[in-house]
VMD Tcl script that draws the C-alpha trace (Angstrom):
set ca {
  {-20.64 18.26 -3.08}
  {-17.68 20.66 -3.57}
  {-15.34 19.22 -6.35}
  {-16.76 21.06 -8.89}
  {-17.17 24.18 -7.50}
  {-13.80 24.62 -6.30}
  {-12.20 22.37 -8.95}
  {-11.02 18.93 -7.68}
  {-10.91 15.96 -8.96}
  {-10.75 13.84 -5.91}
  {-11.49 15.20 -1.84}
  {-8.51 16.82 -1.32}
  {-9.14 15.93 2.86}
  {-10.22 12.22 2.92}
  {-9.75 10.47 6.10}
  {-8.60 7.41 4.38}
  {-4.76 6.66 4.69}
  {-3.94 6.79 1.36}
  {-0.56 6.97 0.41}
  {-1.45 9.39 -2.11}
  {-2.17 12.20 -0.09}
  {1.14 11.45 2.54}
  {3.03 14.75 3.01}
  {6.69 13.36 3.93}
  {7.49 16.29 6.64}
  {11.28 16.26 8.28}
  {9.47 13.52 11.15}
  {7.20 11.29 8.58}
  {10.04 11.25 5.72}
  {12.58 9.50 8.44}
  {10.17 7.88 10.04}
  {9.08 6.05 6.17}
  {13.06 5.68 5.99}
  {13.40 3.91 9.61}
  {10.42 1.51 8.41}
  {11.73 0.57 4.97}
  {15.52 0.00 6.01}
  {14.52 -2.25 9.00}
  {12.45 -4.14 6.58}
  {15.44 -4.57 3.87}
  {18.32 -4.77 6.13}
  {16.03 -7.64 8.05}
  {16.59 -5.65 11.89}
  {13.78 -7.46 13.51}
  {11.46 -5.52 15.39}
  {10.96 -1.96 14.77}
  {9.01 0.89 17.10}
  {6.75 3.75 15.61}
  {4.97 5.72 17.62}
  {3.06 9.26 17.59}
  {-0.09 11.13 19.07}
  {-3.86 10.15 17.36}
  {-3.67 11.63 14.37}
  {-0.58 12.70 12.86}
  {-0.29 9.88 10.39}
  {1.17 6.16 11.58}
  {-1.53 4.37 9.65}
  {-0.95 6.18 6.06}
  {2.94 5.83 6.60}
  {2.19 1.92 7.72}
  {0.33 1.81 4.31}
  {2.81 4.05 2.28}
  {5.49 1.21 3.68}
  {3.18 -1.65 2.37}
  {2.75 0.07 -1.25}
  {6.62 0.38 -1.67}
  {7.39 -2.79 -0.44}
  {4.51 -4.43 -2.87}
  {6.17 -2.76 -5.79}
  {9.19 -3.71 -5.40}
  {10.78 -6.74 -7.45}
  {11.50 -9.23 -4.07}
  {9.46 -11.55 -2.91}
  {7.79 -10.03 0.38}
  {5.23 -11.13 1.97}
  {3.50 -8.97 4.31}
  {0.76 -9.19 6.88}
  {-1.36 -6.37 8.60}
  {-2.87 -6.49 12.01}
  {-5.31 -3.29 12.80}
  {-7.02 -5.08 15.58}
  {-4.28 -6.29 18.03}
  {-7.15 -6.95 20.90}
  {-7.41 -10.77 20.40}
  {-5.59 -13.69 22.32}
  {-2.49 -15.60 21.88}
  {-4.50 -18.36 19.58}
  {-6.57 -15.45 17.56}
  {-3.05 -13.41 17.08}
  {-1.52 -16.60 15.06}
  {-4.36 -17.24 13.20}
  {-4.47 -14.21 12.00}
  {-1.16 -14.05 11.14}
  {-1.62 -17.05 9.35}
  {-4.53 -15.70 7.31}
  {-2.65 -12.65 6.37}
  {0.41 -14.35 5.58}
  {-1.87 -16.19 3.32}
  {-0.21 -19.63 5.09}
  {-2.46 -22.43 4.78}
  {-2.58 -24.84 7.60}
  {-5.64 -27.11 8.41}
  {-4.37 -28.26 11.97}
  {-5.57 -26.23 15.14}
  {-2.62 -27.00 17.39}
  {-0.45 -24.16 17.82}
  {3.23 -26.33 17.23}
  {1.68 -26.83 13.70}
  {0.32 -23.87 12.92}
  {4.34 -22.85 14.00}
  {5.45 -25.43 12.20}
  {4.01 -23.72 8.72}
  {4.68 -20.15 10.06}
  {8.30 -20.75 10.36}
  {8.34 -23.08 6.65}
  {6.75 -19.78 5.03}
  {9.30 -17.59 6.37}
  {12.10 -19.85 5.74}
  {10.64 -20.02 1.91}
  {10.61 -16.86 1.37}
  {14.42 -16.24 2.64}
  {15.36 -18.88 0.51}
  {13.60 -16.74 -2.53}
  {15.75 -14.25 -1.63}
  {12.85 -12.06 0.60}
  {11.53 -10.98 3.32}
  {7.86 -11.41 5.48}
  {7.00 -8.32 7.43}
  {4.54 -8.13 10.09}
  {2.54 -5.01 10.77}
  {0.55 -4.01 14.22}
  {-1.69 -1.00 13.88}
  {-2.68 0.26 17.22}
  {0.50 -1.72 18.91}
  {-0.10 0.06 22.08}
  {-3.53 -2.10 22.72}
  {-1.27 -5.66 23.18}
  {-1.61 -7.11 26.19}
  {1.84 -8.23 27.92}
  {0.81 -11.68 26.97}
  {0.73 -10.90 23.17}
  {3.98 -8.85 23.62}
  {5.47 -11.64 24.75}
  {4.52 -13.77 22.42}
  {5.64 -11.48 19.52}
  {9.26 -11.34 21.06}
  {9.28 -15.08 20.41}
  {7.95 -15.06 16.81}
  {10.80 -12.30 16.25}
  {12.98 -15.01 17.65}
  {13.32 -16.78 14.20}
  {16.56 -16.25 12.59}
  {19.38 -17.76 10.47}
  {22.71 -16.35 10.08}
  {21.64 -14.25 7.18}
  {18.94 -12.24 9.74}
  {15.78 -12.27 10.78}
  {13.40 -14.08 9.54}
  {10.17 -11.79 10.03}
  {10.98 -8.28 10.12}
  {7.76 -6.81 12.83}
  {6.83 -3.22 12.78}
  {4.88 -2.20 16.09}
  {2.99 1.20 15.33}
  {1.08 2.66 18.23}
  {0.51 6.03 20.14}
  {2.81 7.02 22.56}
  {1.58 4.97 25.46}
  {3.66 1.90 23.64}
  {6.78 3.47 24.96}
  {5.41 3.54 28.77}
  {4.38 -0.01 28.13}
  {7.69 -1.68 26.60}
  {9.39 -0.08 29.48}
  {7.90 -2.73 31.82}
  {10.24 -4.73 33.68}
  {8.47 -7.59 32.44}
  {9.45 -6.69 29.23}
  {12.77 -5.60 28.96}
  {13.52 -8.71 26.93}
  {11.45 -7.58 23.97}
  {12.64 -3.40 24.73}
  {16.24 -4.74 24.23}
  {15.21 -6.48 20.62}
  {13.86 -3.07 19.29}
  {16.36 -2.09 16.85}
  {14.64 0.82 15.40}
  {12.44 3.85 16.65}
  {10.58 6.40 14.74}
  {8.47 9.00 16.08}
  {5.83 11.35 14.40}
  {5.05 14.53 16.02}
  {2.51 17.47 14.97}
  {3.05 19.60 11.73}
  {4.70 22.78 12.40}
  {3.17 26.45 10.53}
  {5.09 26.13 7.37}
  {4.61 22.01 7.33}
  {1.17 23.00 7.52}
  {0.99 24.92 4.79}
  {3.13 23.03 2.58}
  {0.97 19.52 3.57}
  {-2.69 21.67 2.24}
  {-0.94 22.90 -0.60}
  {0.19 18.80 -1.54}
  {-3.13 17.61 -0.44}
  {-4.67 19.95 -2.88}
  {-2.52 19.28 -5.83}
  {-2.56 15.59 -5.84}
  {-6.80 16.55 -5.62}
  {-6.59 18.16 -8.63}
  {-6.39 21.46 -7.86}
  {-5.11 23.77 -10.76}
  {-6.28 27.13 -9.40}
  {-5.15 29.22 -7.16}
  {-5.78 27.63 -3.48}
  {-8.66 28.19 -1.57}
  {-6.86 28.79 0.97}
  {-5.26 32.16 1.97}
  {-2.05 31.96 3.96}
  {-4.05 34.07 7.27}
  {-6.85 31.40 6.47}
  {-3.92 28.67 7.41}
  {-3.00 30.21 10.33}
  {-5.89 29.65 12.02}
  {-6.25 25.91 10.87}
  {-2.58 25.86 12.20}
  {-3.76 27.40 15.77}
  {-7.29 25.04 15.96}
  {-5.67 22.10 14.93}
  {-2.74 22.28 16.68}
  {-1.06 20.78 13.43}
  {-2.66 17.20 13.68}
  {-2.55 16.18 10.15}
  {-6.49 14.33 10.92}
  {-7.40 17.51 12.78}
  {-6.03 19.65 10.03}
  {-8.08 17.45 7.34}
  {-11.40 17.73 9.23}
  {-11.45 21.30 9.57}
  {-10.36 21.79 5.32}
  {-13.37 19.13 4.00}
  {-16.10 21.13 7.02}
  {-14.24 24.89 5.40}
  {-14.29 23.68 1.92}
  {-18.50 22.47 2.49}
  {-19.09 25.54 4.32}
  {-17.49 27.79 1.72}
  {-19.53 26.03 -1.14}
  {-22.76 26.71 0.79}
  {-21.96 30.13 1.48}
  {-20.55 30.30 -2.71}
  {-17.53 32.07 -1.46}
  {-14.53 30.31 -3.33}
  {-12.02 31.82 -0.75}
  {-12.08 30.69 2.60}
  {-11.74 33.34 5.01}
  {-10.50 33.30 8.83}
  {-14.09 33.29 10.02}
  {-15.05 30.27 7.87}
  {-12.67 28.62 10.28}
  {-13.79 29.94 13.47}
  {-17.39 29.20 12.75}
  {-15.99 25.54 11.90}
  {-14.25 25.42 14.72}
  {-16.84 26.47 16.89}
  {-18.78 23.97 15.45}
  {-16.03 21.68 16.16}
  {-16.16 22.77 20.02}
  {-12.56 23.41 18.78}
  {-10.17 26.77 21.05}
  {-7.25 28.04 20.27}
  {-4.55 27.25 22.51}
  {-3.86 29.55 25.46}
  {-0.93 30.33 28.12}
  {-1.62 32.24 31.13}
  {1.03 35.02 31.04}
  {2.30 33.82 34.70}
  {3.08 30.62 32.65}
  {4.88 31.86 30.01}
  {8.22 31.75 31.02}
  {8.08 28.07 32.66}
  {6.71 26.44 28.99}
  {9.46 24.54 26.88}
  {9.63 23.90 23.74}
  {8.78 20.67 21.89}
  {11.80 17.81 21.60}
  {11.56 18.54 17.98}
  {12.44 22.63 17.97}
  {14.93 22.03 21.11}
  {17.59 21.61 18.54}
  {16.90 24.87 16.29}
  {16.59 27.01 19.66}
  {19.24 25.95 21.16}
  {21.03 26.56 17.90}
  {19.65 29.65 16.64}
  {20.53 31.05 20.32}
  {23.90 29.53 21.00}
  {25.21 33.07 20.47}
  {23.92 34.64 23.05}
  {25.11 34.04 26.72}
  {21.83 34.96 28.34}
  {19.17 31.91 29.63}
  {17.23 30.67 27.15}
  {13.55 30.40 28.05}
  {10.73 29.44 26.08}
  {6.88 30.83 25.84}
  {3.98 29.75 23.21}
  {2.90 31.95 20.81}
  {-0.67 33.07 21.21}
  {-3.43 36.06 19.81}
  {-2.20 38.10 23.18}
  {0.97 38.30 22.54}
  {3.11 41.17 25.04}
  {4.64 43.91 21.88}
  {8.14 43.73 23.68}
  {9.89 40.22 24.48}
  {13.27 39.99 26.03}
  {16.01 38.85 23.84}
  {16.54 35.96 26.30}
  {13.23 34.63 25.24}
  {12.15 32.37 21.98}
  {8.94 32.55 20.80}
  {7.99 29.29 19.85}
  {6.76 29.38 15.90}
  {7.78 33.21 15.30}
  {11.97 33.41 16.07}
  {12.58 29.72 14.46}
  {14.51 30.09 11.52}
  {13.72 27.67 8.81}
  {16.37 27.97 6.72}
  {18.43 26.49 9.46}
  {18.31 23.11 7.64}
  {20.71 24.50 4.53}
  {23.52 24.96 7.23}
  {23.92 21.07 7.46}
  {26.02 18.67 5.99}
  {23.77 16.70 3.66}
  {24.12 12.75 4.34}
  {25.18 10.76 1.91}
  {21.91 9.06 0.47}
  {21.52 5.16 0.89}
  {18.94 2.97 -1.74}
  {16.24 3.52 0.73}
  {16.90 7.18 0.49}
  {17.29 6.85 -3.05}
  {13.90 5.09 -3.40}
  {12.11 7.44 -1.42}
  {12.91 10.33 -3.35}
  {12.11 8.18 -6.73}
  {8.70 7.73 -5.12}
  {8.65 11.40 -4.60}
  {9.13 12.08 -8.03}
  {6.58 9.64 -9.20}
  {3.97 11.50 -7.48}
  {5.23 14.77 -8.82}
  {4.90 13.71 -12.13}
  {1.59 12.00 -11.83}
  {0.41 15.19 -10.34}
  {1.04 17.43 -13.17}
  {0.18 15.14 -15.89}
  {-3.93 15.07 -13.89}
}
mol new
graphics top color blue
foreach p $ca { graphics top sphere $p radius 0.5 }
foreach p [lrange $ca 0 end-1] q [lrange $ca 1 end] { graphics top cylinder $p $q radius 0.2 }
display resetview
């Protein structure tokens, strides 16, 4: 409906999870590197969790593509509907793995589970298991994935098992009942809302890898307030661009102004977050800006407290006090000693670059 009109190629705000369009901030790039080395190094059964919306499916998929392109034999199964029994679970598996097995007992259908896996180690590979929306098992199918992650050699694991879910999968593995399976977890990632600038900077790739060779549509005021309604949800942030982007062609305005937004949001039955200013003082800041606070402050010997940025901001704000999103300093990231890269690193960036390139060349 749009394309044309503002220049794309593709929708730059498709709800698919199409690797594509994934923007690899600070949380999803080392999140895509805690997937990929579990699955090479063979470390079993690996955790990744986040809030509805900010991306585990496209970074499941992103993990599937790199894996598939790579010269090893891998074979790789993907469960988006974990609701089923014990029985249903395995044959499943066994349709995804692509194992073939006539028998309906469940010792045979093991039997050619564990000969497929023990094939493809022999080749010199790997068999990953994938469970989209990992926080629906049931302790029963828990259980029985700690035993399938049982299989091992003395060269590792046999099936590497990636559990992505929201983060009511944390609550759950940290049932007694299952502290057997919580101690097999080797790796954890966790995705968390895009900040302002990741905001901007995720549009601005979404855009590109559309098509986009104008200027964007997008104003950086205009991002603000997708920032504020969206509260940086990458979905959130999607659905409010495609409902701007229509609104903007029906209204033939090629620049989408703050009040495109706030119609869409009210549309949306969307707010903009709000503290009362009795609460300001008591609100902390997010696990993931702890570290720069605490940092950018460890100068000064006063108490550190935290409030939320809103529209009603107070003009004068103690020096004790950080104002989440406006006193963070982003350039606190060049004062680190940069790691020394490993091949997943390495192939992460090459993947990077592949993009890049295909990007200008459209």
């Amino acid at each position: 409906m749009y394309l044309t009109f503002f220049g794309f190629k593709d929708e730059p705000f498709r709800l698919t999870p199409d690797p594509r369009y994934l923007h690899l901030s600070e949380p999803h790039q080392a999140a895509l590197t805690a997937l990929l080395e579990g699955i090479f190094y063979r470390k079993g059964l690996i955790m990744l969790t986040g809030p509805i919306g900010t991306g585990k499916t496209t970074l499941v998929h992103t993990a599937l593509q790199i894996i598939s392109d790579r010269k090893m034999p891998i074979k790789s199964a993907l469960l988006f509907n974990p609701v089923l029994s014990r029985d249903e679970f395995l044959e499943m598996m066994l349709e995804e793995f692509e194992v073939r097995c006539t028998a309906t007992s469940k010792p045979r259908r093991l039997a050619a589970l564990h000969q497929m896996l023990m094939e493809t180690q022999r080749m010199r590979g790997t068999a990953v298991l994938f469970v989209d929306e990992a926080h629906l098992l049931s302790p029963e199918l828990l259980e029985e994935i700690r035993l399938l992650g049982n299989a091992d050699t003395h060269d590792g694991k046999l099936l590497q098992i990636v559990l992505s879910g929201q983060p009511e999968l944390v609550t759950i593995m940290q049932r007694k009942e299952l502290s057997a399976l919580q101690q097999r977890v080797a790796a954890r990632a966790n995705l968390r809302p895009l900040s302002l600038a990741e905001t901007q900077t995720y549009v601005a790739e979404r855009l590109q890898a559309a098509g986009l060779q104008q200027p964007s549509p997008f104003p950086v005021r205009t991002l603000e307030r997708v920032h504020s309604f969206s509260g940086g949800v990458p979905r959130v942030i999607n659905i409010i661009g495609d409902a701007c982007l229509a609104l903007g062609f029906r209204l033939q305005q090629n620049v989408i102004q703050p009040n495109i937004v706030d119609e869409v949001a009210a549309s949306m039955n969307l707010r903009l977050p709000s503290v009362p200013q009795s609460a300001r003082t008591v609100v902390r800041a997010p696990v993931w800006q702890q570290g720069e606070v605490l940092s950018a402050k460890s100068k000064n010997s006063e108490p550190i407290e935290y409030v939320v940025q809103s529209d009603t901001e107070p003009e004068e704000v103690p020096s004790s006090v950080v104002v989440l999103g406006r006193n963070g300093n982003g350039d606190s990231s060049k004062e680190r000693v940069a790691p020394q890269k490993t091949a997943v690193d390495r192939l992460i960036d090459a993947m990077k670059q592949t993009r890049t390139v295909a990007r200008g060349a459209r």
